[in-house]
N, C-alpha and C positions, 0 to 999 in steps of 0.2 A: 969159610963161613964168615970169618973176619970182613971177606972184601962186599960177600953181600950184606953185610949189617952195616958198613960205611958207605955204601949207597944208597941204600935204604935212609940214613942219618943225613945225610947228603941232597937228598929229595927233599925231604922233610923239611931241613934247615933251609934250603933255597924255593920252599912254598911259603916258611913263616917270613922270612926277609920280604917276599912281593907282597903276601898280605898285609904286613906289616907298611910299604911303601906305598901301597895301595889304599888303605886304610889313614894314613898322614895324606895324602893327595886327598882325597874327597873330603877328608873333615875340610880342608882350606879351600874348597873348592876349586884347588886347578886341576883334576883329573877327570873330573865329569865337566866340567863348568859352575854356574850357579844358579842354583833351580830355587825357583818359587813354587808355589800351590796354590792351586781352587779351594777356597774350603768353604761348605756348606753356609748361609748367613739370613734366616728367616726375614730380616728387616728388609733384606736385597732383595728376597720373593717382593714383599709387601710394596717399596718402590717399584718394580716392574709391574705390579698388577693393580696399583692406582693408575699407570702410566703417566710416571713421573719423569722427564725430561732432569738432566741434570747438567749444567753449563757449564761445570769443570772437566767433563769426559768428553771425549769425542768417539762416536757409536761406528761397531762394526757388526757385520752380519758374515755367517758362514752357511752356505747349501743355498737352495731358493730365495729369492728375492721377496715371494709370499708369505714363503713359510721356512724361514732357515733354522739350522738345527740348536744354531744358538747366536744369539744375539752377546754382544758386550760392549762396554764402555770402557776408553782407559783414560785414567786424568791426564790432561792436556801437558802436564810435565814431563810426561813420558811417549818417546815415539816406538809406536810398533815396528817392529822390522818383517814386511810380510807382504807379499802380494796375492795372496788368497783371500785376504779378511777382505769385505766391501765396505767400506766404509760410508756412513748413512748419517745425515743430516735430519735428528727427528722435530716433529710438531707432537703435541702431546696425540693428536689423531692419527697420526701415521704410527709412532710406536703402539697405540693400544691396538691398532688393524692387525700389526706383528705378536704382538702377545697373544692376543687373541685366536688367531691364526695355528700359532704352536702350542698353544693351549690342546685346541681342539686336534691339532695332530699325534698329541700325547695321549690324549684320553682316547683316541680310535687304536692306542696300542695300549692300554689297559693303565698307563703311567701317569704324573703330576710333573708340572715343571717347575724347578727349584730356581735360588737366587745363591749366587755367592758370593763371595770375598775373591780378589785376584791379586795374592799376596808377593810382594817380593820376595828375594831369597834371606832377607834381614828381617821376616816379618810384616813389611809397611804395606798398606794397604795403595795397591794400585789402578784399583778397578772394579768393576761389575761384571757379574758374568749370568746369564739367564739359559738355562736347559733342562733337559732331562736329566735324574741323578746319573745315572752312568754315562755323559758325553762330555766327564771333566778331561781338560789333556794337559800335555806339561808348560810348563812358563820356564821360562829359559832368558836370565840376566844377560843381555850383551856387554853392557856397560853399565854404569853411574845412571843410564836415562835412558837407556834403549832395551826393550825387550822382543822376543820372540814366543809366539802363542800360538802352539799347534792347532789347528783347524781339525773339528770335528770328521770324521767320516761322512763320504757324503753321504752312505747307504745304511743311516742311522736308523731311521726308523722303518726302511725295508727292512733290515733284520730283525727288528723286534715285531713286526707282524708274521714274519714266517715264525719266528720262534713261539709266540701264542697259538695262532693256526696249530703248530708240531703240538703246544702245552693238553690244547681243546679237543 
């Protein structure tokens, strides 16, 4: 009885020890890395749907060249690490062509397209980011200046029209 309650003890204590090493690694972020977030930022909508150009970012596009699932900008102090993103040189008419464009591909799925914050993993504001609520993805700190920013699915807004279709 003894030997299975010292293993039992034994499990236990060598689950809390990894939790525990587990848990110091990610608070410092060397065990995942250092992640940033999206986060929702009304003013960011209102910039993209004046089609306001901002000269400190430099603009990329993710899915269609017409109508991509999500548009973004990172300040120019920062390099993307990423060869999916398209990066796009706008005029105030070519970006409201693209807002416009995924506007209207939002609303033929029943959705609204938001604006955000594209925050480092310190908080600092690195960017803009233009989609549907649900096509935020992770930001991922390489370095001091270098990030990585997951690219949407491209099969965004096909699933959210079979999903309505499945809702109707």
């Amino acid at each position: 009885m003894c030997t299975i309650q010292s293993r039992a003890f034994s499990r236990i204590l060598g689950f809390v020890c990894i939790l525990l090493l587990f848990t110091s690694c990610s608070m410092h972020g060397e065990f995942f890395g250092r992640y940033g977030r999206i986060t929702p930022n009304g003013e960011v909508t209102g910039l993209f749907e004046s089609y306001i150009v901002n000269s400190n970012l430099n603009y990329y596009i993710s899915g269609a060249d017409s109508c991509p699932n999500a548009i973004m900008g990172i300040d120019k102090r920062y390099i993307l690490v990423s060869d999916l993103w398209k990066k796009r040189e706008f005029t105030t008419d070519k970006l409201k062509r693209l807002v416009k464009n995924t506007q209207s591909r939002a609303w033929d799925c029943g959705l609204m397209m938001h604006g955000f914050d594209i925050l480092d993993d310190r908080g600092n504001d690195i960017g803009d980011w233009y989609s549907i609520l649900s096509v935020r993805m992770p930001v991922k700190m390489v370095d001091e200046n270098k990030v990585i920013i997951f690219t949407p699915p491209l099969d965004t807004y096909d699933k959210l029209k079979i999903e309505r279709i499945d809702r109707d």
